[in-house]
N, C-alpha and C positions, 0 to 999 in steps of 0.2 A: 248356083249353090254356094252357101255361103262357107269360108274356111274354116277348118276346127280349132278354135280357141288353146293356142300352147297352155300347160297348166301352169298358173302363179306360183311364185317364188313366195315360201314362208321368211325363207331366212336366206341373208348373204351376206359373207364377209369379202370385203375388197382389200387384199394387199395388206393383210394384218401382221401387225410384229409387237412381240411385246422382250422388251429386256430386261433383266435383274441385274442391273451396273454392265459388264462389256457382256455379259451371256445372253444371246438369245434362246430364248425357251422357245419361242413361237415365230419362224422366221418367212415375212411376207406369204402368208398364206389367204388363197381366194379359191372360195366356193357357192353355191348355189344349194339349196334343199328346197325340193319342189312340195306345194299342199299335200301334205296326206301320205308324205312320206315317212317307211323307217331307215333312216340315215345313222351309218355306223362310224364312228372313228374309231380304227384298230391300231394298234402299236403297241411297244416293249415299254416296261417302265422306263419312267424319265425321258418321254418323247416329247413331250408337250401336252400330250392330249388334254390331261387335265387343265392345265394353265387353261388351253384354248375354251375348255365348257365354261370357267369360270368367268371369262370374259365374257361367252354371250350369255350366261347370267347375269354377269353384272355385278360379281364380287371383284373382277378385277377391272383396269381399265386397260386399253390396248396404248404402246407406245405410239403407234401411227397405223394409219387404216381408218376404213369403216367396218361397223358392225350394223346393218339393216334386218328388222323384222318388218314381213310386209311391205320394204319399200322405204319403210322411216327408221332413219338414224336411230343411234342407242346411245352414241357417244356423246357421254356424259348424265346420261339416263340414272339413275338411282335405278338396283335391284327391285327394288318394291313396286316400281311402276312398269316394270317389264312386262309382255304380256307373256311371261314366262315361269315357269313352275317345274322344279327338282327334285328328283328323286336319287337320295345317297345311300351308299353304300350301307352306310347303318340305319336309314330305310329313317332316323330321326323323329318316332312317335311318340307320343307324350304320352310314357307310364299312369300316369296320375289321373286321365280323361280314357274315357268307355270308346268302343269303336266308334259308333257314333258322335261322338264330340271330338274327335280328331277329325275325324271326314268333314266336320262343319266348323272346324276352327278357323279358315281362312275365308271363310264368308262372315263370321260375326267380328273378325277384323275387317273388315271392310264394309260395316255397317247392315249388312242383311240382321231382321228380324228372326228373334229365337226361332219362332216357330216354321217361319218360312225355309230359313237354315236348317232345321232338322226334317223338313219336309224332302227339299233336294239332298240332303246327307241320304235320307233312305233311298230317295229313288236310286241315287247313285251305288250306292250298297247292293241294290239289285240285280244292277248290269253288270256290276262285275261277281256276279254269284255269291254274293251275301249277304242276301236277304233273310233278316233275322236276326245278325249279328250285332244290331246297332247300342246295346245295352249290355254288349261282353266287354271285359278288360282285354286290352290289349297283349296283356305277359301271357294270356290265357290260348292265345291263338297261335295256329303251325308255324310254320317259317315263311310259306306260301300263303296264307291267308294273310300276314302280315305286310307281304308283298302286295298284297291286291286291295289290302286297306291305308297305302302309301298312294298307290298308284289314284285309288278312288279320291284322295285327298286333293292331290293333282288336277283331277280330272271336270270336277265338280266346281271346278272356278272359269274353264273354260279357257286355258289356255291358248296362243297361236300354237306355243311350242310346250313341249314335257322333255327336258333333259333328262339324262340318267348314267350316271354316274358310279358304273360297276355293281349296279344294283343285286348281282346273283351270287359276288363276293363271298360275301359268308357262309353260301347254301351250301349242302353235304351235293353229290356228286350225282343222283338219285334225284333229290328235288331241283338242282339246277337245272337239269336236261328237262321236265315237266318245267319249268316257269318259262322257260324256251319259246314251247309251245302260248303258254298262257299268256306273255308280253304280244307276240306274234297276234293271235287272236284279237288282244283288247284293243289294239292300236288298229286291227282293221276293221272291227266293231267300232271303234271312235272317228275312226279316221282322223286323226288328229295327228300332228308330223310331231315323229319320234326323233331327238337325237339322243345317243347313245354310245358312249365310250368303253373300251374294253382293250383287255389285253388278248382275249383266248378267241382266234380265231375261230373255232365251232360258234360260239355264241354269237359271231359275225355273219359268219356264210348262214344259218340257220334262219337269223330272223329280220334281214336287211332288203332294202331294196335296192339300196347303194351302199359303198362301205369304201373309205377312205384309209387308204393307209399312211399311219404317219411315221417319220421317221427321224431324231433328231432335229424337231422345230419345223418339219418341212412333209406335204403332201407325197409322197413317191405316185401316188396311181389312185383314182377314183374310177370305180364302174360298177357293175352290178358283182356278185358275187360268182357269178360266172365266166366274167370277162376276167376277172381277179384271177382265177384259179385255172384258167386254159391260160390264157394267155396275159399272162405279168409284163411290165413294162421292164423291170430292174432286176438285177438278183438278187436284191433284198424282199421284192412284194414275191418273187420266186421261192424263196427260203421261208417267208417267215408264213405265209398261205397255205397251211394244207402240209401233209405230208411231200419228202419228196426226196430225189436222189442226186447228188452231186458231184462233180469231180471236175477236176482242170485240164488244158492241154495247150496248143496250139494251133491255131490256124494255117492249112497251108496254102490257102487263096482260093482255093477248091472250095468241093466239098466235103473234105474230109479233115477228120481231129485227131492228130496225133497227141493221145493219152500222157499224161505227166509220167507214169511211172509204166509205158510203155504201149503198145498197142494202136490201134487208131476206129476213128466210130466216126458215122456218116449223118451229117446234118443238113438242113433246108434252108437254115437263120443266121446261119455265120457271118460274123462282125470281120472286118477287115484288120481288126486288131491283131498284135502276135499273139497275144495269150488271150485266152477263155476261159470261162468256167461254164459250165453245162448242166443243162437240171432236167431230169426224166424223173414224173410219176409212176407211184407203186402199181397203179393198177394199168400204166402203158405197157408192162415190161410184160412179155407172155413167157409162159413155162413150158417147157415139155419133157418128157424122158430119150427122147430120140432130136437130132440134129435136126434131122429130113422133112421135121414136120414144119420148122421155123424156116425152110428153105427161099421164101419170099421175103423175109425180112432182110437188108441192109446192115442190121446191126444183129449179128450172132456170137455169141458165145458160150464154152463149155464151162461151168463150174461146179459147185458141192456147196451141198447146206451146210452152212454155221450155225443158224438156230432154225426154230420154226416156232411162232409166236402165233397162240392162241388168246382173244379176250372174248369167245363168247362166241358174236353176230357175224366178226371176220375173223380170219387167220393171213398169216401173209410169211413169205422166207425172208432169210437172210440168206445172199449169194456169195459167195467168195468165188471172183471169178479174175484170172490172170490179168496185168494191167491196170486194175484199178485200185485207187488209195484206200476203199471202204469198200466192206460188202456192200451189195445192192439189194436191195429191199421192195419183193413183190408179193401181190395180192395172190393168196392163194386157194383157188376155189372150194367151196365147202365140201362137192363131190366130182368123182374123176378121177385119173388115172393116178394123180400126184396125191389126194386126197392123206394117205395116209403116210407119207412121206417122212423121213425120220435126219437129227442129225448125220452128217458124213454123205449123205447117198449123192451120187453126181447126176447133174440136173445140167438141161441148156436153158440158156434165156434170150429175149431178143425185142425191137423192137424196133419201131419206123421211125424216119428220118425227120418226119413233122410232128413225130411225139416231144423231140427234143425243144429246149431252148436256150439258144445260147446267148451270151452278154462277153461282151470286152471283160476283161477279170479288171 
């Protein structure tokens, strides 16, 4: 029997840096994006990320490294010859041309015949559900149809790669969560490898296959979106991934954490460092009205609601419980005993020893 062919690398950077006089924006980073992937880079403004898409576009050059599509170099590559294709933040459509002659404007650059060009403009039109569109002005369409007549621009040239570059920026909060979906979709409909930068971790976990965190010019942690959010490498990919709960202490070589501001809590991951800081999710931490029922848990304690935050789909407390620097912040089920639970009332909380994780502070 013969072995399963590993899947091809679209793109790979080796050991890339790029500096702006002593600043590295981009410091020795090396990755891999397999065919047919959607590869995410997440981080805070001013981490690099952008430098880094601009590089494998090809507006910028890398101080040292390689940058590989399919195996062949880029460095030194002209943008125009990349087999790569962008989509910005301001989505960049030409007011002045009908949907259909944007969709086929990068074919009539590159010599396709009027007609044959507006032939694939339509087909293209179609797959991504706008069929019929190809004679509407562009100011005339949603914010999402605009999205999907950027993306079709892209698409229709046949890229290796489609970068994207905060594409959902602009959108109200409503149609960002629907294009969500809709990016997600078209890239598995194309199958054609996504990369994609962002700051807002939902639009990461949501529609990635991988998602790279970056952090001050440098990788902290790549994996799927689930290795991300269980289990982080750092306490940055911990903090900045997802909701989540924090606080300090020390280690006493055991397994236990004596709390900064007093107390102590029982963990699985403890660093042999003195000091720690410690990260528990909202929705590890269980609630009850009685002690007796968290009696299994490791980590017990009695506190009182601070708030109680409703947005809709979940609701979740705020705990003020002895020992820790911040209330503690858990999920709070839609129906149940606590359901209708109000500021002041005293609440236990509690939680297992492998929910936590802890990092050297």
């Amino acid at each position: 029997m013969r072995a399963a062919m590993a899947p091809s690398s679209d793109l790979d950077l080796l050991s890339v840096t790029k500096k702006f006089g002593s600043h590295s924006a981009v410091d020795d980073v090396s990755f891999s994006v397999t065919q047919g992937d959607f590869f995410s880079i997440l981080g805070p403004s001013g981490c690099g990320k952008t430098t880094l898409m601009r590089m494998i576009a090809g507006f910028e050059h890398p101080t040292s490294g390689d940058i590989r599509i399919r195996g062949k170099s880029m460095v030194g590559v002209p943008a125009n010859r990349r087999p790569v294709n962008m989509v910005f933040q301001s989505l960049a459509l030409f007011p002045m041309m009908n949907v259909g002659e944007n969709v086929a404007y990068g074919l009539t650059c590159r010599g396709v015949g009027k007609a044959e060009a507006e032939q694939r403009a339509n087909r293209m039109l179609e797959r991504v559900g706008l069929k019929g569109f190809a004679e509407r002005r562009v100011t005339a369409l949603s914010g999402g149809q605009r999205q999907r007549v950027a993306i079709a621009r892209c698409l229709v040239l046949e890229p290796t790669l489609v970068l994207l570059d905060e594409p959902l920026g602009a959108l109200d909060l409503k149609l960002r969560e629907h294009m969500k979906i809709e990016l997600k979709q078209l890239q598995s409909t194309f199958n054609t490898t996504f990369v994609y930068i962002t700051h807002d971790q939902s639009e990461a976990l949501v529609m990635s296959d991988r998602i790279a965190v970056m952090n001050q010019g440098r990788f902290e942690q790549v994996g799927s979106p689930r290795e991300l959010y269980h289990h982080p490498a750092t306490p940055f990919v911990a903090s900045f991934v997802g909701e989540t709960n924090r606080w300090t202490g020390e280690g006493t070589g055991g397994t236990r954490i004596r709390l900064a501001s007093g107390g102590e809590v029982q963990g699985v991951e403890l660093s042999h460092a003195k000091s720690v800081v410690c990260f528990v999710r909202p929705e590890a931490i269980a609630l009850s009205s009685s002690e007796e029922s968290l009696s299994s848990l490791p980590n017990r304690f009695a506190g009182r609601v601070s708030a109680v935050l409703f947005d809709g789909a979940n609701s979740s407390l705020l705990v003020e419980a002895p020992g820790f620097e911040q209330p503690l912040r858990a999920v709070l089920p839609q129906a149940g005993p606590l359901a209708g639970i109000e500021v002041g009332a005293p609440v236990h909380i509690g939680w297992t020893a492998d929910a936590m994780r802890v990092f050297a502070a």
